[in-house]
C-alpha positions as CSV (number, residue, x, y, z in Angstrom):
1,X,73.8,111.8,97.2
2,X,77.1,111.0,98.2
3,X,78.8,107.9,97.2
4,X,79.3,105.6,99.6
5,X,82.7,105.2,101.7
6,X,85.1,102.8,99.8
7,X,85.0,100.6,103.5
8,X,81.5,100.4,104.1
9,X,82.2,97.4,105.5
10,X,85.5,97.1,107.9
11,X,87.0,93.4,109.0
12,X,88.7,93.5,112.6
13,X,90.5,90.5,113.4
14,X,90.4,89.5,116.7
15,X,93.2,87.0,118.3
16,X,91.4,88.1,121.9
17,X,94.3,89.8,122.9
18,X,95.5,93.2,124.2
19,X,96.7,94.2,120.5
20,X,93.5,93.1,119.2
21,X,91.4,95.3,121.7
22,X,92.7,98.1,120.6
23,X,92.5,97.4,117.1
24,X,88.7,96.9,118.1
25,X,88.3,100.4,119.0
26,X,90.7,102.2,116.0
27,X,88.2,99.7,114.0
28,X,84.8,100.7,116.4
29,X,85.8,104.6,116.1
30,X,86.4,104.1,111.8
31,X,82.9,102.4,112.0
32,X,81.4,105.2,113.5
33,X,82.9,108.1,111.7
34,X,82.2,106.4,108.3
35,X,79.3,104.8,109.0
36,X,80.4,101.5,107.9
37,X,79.3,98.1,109.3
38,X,81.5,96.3,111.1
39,X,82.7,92.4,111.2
40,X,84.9,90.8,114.3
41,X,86.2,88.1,112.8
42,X,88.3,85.1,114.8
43,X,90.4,82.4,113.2
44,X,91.8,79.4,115.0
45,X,93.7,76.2,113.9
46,X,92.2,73.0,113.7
47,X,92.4,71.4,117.0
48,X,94.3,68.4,117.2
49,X,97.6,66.6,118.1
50,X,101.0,66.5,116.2
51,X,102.9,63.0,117.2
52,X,105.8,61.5,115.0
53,X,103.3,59.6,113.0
54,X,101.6,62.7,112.2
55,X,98.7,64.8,113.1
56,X,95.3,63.9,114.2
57,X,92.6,66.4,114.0
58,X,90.2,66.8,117.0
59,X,86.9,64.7,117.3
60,X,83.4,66.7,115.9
61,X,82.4,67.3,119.6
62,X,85.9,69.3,120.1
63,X,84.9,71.3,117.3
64,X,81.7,72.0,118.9
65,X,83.1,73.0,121.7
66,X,85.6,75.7,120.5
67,X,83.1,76.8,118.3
68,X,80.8,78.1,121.2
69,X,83.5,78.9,122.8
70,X,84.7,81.5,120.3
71,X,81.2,82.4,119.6
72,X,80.7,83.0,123.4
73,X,83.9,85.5,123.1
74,X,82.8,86.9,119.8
75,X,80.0,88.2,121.2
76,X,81.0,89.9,123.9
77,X,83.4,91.9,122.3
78,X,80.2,92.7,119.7
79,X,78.7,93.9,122.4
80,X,81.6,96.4,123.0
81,X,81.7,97.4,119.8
82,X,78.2,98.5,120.2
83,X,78.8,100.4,123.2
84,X,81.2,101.9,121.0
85,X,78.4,103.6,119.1
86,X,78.6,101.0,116.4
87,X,75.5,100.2,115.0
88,X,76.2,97.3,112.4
89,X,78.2,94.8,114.0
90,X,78.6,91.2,113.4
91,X,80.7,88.1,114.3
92,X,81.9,85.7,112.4
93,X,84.4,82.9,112.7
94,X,86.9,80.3,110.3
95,X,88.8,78.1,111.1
96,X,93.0,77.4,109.3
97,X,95.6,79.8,109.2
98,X,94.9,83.1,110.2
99,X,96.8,85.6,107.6
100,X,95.4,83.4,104.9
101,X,92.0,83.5,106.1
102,X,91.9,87.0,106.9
103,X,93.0,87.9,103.6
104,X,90.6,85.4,101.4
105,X,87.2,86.1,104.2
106,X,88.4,90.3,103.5
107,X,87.8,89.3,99.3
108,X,85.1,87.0,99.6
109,X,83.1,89.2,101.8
110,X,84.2,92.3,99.7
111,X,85.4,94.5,102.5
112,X,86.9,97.6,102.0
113,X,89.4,97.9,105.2
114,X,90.8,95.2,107.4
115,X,92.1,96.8,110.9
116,X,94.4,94.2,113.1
117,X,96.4,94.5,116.4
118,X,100.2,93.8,116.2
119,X,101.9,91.9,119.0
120,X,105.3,94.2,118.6
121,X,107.2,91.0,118.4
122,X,110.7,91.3,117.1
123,X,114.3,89.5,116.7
124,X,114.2,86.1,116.8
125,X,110.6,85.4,117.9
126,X,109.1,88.0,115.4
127,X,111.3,85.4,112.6
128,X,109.9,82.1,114.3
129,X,106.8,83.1,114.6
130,X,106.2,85.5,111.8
131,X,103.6,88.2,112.6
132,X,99.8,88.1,111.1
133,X,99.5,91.6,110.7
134,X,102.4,91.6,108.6
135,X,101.1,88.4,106.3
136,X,98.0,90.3,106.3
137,X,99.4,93.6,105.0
138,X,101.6,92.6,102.3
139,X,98.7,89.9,100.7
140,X,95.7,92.0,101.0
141,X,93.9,93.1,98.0
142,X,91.7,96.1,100.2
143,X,93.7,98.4,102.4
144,X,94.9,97.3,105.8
145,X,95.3,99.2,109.4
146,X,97.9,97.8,111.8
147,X,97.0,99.1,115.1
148,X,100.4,98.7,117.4
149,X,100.4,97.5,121.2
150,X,102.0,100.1,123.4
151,X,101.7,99.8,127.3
């Protein structure tokens, strides 16, 4: 019997954008040739305000709501991963940072291959706003695939 594919299960990071659709199917199209299953995972900050006094977090029924919300989202792009031909798919959401998170759900969970979608930001905004994928890449303990936007 033949061992089993070092990624048998693949993390795709999901920000809901263009970048991260396509890293959906690089991940959906791995899936499938491998046989691996297949978590979409979203992160998002706590909700909340920043004023001079500091920052106040959202109230319980916020966190509700975005939670649904993303759940909502999640699922639908499950359900194109499935029409992708992938069989084990499943959704799963954290909330902080999300290079951080991505990295420490990817140990926890024991996955062999994280896939995200890079933005292609660069000069000053690429500095300001650092990029995920590359947090991701150089902190990850499993391999990574960075799946570039191109129009």
């Amino acid at each position: 019997m033949p061992a089993a594919p070092a990624f048998a299960q693949i993390l795709v990071a999901t920000d809901f954008s263009e970048p991260s659709r396509k890293a959906l199917a690089v991940a959906a199209d791995l899936a499938c040739h491998y046989g691996s299953a297949m978590t979409i995972l979203h992160v998002y900050p706590v909700p909340g305000y920043v004023l001079p006094e500091g920052f106040i977090a959202a109230g319980p029924d916020v966190l509700v709501e975005v939670e649904n919300r993303t759940r909502t989202m999640l699922g639908e792009w499950q359900a194109d991963a499935v029409k992708l031909g992938v069989r084990d798919v499943a959704i799963l959401t954290a909330i902080g940072n999300a290079a951080p998170e991505i990295v420490r759900i990817a140990k926890a969970g024991n996955y062999g291959l994280v896939v995200v979608g890079t933005h292609g930001r660069t000069g000053f905004t690429g500095f300001v706003l650092g990029s995920v994928a590359s947090k991701v890449v150089t902190t990850s303990d499993c391999p990574v695939v960075t799946v570039p936007f191109r129009e």
